[in-house]
N, C-alpha and C positions, 0 to 999 in steps of 0.2 A: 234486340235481345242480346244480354251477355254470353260470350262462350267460358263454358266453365270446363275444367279439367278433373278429371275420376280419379279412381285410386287403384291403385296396386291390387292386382290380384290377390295378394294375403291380408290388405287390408279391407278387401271386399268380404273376404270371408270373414273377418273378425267383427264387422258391420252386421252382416247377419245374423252372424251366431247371437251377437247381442240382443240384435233387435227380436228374435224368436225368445231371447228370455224373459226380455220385457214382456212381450207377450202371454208367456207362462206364468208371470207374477198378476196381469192383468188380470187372467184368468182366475188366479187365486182369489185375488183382492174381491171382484166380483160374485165369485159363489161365499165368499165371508160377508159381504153386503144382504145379500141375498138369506142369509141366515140369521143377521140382525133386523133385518123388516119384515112388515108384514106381508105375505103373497101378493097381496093384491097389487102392490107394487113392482113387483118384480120384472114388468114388463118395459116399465120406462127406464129403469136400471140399465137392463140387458140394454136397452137400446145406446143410452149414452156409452155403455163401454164399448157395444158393437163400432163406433164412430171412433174410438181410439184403436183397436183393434185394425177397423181397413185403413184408418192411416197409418199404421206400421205395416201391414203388408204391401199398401200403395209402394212406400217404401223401398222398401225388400225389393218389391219386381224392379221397382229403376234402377237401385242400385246394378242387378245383377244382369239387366238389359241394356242399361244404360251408362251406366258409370264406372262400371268395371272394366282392368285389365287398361287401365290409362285413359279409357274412353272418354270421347270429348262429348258434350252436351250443352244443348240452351234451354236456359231457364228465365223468367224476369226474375229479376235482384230479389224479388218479396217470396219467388214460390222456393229459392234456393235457400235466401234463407230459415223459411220452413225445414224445409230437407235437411239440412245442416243442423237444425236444432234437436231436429229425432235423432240423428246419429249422432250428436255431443253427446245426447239425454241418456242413451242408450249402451252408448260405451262407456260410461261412467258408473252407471248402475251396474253396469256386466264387472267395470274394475271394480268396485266398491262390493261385489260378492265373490269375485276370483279371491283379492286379497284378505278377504275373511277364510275362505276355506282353505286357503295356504296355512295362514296363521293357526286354526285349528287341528291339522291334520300334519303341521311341520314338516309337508313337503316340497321343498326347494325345487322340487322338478312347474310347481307355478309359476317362477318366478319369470320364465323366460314370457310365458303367456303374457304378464300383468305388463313386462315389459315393452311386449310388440301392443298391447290394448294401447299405453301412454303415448308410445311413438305414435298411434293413429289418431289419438287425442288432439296433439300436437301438431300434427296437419295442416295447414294454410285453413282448408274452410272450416272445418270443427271449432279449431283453435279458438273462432272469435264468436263462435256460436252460445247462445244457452246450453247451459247443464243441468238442467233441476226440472224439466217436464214430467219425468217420469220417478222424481222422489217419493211423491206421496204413495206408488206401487211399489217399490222395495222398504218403507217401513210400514210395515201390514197395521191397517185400524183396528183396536180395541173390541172384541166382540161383544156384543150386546145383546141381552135378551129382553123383548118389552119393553125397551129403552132406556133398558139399567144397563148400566158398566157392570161386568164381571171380573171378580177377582175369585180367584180359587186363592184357600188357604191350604197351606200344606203340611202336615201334620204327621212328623216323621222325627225317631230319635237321634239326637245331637253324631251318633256314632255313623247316622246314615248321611252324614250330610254332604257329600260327593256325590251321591243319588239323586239324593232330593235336589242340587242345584242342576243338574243337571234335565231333571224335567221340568223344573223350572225354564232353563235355559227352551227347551224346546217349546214347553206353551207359549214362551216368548214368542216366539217364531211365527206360531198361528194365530198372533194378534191379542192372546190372553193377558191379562194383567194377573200376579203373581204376589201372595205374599208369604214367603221364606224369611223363616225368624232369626236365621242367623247372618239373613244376608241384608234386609230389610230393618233392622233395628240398630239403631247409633250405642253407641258403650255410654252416649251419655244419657239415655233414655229410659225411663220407668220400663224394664221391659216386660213386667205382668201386666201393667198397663195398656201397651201399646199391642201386645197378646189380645190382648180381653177385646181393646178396642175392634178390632180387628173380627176375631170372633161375631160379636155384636154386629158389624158388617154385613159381612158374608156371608149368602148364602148356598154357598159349594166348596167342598173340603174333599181335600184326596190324603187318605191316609196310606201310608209305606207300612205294610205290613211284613216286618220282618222280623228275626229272632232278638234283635235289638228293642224293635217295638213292642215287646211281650215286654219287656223290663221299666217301660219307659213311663214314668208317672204323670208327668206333663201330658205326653201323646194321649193315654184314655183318658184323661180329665176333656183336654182338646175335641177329640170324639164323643164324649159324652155330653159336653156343652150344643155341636152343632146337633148332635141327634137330638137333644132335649129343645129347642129351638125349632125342631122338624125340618132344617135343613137338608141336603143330600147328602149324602155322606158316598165319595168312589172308594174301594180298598183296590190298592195295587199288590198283590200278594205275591212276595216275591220267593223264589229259590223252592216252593210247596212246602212253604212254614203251615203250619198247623193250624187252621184258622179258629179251631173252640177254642185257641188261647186267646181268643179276643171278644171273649164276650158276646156283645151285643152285636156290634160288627160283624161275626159270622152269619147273622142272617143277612147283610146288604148284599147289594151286586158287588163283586168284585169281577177284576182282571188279572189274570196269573202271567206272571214276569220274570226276567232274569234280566241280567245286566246287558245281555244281547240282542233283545226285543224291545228296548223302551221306548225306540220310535213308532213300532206297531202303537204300543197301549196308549201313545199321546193320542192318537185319532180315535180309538175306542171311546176316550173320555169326552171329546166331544162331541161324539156320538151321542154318548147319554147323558150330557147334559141336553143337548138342542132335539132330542126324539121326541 
């Protein structure tokens, strides 16, 4: 059996921290499976993910029994490099979301993090390991109801559309597919067309209900088509705009918002789409 050599106490710790995020995404991934199938299935699911699950914590314990703090260890060549491939997998996923939330939030105090992640990348054993076991958990799947793709359309005036992309951005997040008509449409493209098409689609629309949206001729046309359709219609009603200025739309559910809550109201909405 090879003797193989550990890591650094700070690169042990940055091993773990990874590998519990992976974890955390596992978990996502799987309660998002679990809400595109049908129950009955849920069992075999849970089981396959349980088996990614204890082999990241199998893991975790050796690193922090075993390998840590310089510690020497024997492995055969095949179970090391296993081992070696969770911790590529895992610290790549951890840097591939450190350096997103650097870049989001422009604070330079990541940088030193993303730097000590690279240098343990970089490592003799990592270095020559797989990096992609653990990809298909940091780009979240597609939610699905019945076996359809879902897209929510969004249906918000041109003045909101800082708003609007930005819930956009977050349904991203939770695996939704999105269609934003300023962001989603070519300049060379029929865009009542590809509006209409779209509409015709989809059956879930989240309208921005704001004082912009009272003026907005397109937005009630928008609303009036998925209603007329019997679509669902979510209203996001923002700032305690008035809601009889919207018609019909005042009788749906809505969810009342400000620019400082809109991570709550993303989980609201899929709340009541999948209740």
């Amino acid at each position: 059996m090879p003797l193989y050599a550990g890591f650094s106490p700070e690169s042990s710790t940055l091993i773990v921290e990874a590998l519990h995020f992976v974890a955390e995404r596992i978990d996502k991934y799987l309660n998002m499976q679990k809400q595109a199938i049908n129950p009955l299935h849920h069992n075999v699911v849970q089981a396959a993910y349980q088996e990614e699950m204890d082999r990241i914590n199998r893991v975790i314990k050796f690193i922090q029994t075993n390998a840590s703090d310089y510690g020497l260890y024997v492995l055969s060549e095949g179970s090391n490099n296993e081992l070696m491939n969770v911790v590529r997998s895992g610290l790549e996923v951890y840097l591939k979301d450190t350096v997103k939330v650097r870049d989001e939030t422009g604070l330079s105090t990541f940088d030193s993090k993303i730097q000590a992640i690279k240098e343990t990348i970089n490592l003799e054993g990592p270095k020559k390991a797989k990096a992609d076991v653990y990809d298909k958990y940091y780009q979240m799947p597609a939610l699905q109801k019945a076996g359809k793709r879902i897209e929510l359309f969004i249906s918000y005036s041109n003045r909101d559309k800082i708003i609007a992309g930005k819930i956009a951005e977050l349904l991203g997040k939770k695996g939704i597919d999105v269609f934003l008509a300023h962001e989603d449409i070519e300049v060379s493209e029929e865009w009542r067309a590809e509006i209409l098409k779209h509409l015709n689609n989809d059956d879930y629309m989240i309208s921005l209900l704001t004082e912009n949206y009272a003026q907005s001729t397109w937005g009630n046309q928008e609303a009036g088509y998925m209603m007329g359709k019997s679509g669902k219609n979510i209203s996001i009603i923002f700032d305690g705009v008035d809601v009889k200025k919207f018609a019909f739309l005042e009788s749906l559910q809505g969810i009342s918002a400000n620019q400082n809550n809109i991570e709550v109201c993303i989980d609201k909405i899929i709340d009541l789409i999948f209740k």
